[in-house]
N, C-alpha and C positions, 0 to 999 in steps of 0.2 A: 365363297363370297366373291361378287364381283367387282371390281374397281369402284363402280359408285357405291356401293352398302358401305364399303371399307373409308373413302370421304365421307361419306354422310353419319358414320360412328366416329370419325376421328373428330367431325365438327361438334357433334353432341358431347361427346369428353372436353374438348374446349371449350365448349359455350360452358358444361356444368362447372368446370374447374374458373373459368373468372367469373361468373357466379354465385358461384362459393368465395373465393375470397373477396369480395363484394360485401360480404354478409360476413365478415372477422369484424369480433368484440374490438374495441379500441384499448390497445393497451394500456393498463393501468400502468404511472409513471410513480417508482417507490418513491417511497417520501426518504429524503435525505437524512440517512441515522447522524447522530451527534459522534461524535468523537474524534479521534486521529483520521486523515486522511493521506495514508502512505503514495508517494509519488510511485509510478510505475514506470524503471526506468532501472537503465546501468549507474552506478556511482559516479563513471565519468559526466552521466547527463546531469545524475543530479548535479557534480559541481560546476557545472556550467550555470544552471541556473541558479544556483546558491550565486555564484560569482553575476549574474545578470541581476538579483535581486536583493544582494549585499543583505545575505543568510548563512547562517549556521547550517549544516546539517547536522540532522538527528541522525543516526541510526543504531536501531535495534537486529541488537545479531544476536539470533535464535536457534533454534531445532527444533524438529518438531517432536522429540519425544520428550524435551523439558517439560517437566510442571509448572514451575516458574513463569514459565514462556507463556506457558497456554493462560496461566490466569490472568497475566497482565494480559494479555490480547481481551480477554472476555472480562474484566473490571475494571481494569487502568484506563488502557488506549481508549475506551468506547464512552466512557466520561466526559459528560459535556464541557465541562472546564479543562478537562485534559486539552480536549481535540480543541476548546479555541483557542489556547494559548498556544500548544501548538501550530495547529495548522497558519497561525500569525508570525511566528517567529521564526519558525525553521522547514528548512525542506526536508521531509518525515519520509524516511526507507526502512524498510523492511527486507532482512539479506538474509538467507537460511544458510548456517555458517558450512553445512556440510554438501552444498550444493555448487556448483557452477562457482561466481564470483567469488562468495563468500569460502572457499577451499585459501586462496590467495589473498581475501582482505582480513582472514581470519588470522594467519600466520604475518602479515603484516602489520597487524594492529597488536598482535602479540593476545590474540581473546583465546582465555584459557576456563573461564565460565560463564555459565547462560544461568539468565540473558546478561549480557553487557549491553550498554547504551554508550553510543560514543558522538561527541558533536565534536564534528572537526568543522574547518573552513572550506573555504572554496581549493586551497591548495593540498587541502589533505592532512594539516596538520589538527593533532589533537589540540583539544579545546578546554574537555573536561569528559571523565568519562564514570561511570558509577555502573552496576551490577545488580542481580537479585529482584524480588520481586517487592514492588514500593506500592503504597498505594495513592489515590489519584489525587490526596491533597497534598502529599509529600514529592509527587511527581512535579508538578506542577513547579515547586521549590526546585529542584534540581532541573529543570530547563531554566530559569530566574538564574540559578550560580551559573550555568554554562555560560549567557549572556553575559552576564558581570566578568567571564574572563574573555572577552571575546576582543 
């Protein structure tokens, strides 16, 4: 192939390719599911923002081979009344106790069963903390007592 053939296929591959993506579907944007909206982030961000927003933090400290864990994730957390009280009240984490952070906030929090749920403040200190799997009208109660000690 000689120099020109070799530009003249290189421009046909680039004309086809913005061409083609010329002609991409427009993404469809999910519709926003209901429920808890866990912050993504270290605990130190979260209490920064708990402290910029004069919030509680929630967190649930999990594993993932709890049962418990898994169902609150799939009928508690995803509960419309769940996630608005939540996501109103508190800065909502999610710490997998045998990973990264949660090796150190595990043993610091003294979390000896899953799931534990702990709302501390912006400083770290506990608040109120409860266990086990609850379901989303009785959830909702137990963010209501943490507030009440806040």
């Amino acid at each position: 192939m000689n120099k020109l053939t070799k530009i003249g296929s290189l421009m046909i591959l680039l004309v086809a390719l913005i061409a083609g993506s010329a002609f991409k579907p427009l993404e469809k944007k999910e519709p926003e599911l209901p429920g808890i909206k866990f912050f993504h982030g270290s605990l130190k961000e979260a209490k920064a923002k708990a402290k910029k927003e004069n919030k509680l933090i929630f967190i649930d400290c999990y594993t993932t081979w709890c049962g418990p864990c898994k169902s609150m994730a799939k009928k508690t957390f995803v509960h419309k009344d769940v996630g608005d009280y939540y996501n109103k009240n508190f800065i909502c984490l999610k710490i997998d106790m045998e990973k990264g952070d949660g090796l150190t906030i595990g043993t610091s929090y003294s979390i000896e069963a899953y799931p534990t749920y702990l709302f501390i403040d912006s400083k770290g200190d506990v608040k109120h903390r409860d266990l086990g799997f609850i379901d989303s009208e009785r959830f909702v109660e137990v963010g209501k007592t943490a507030l009440s000690k806040k």
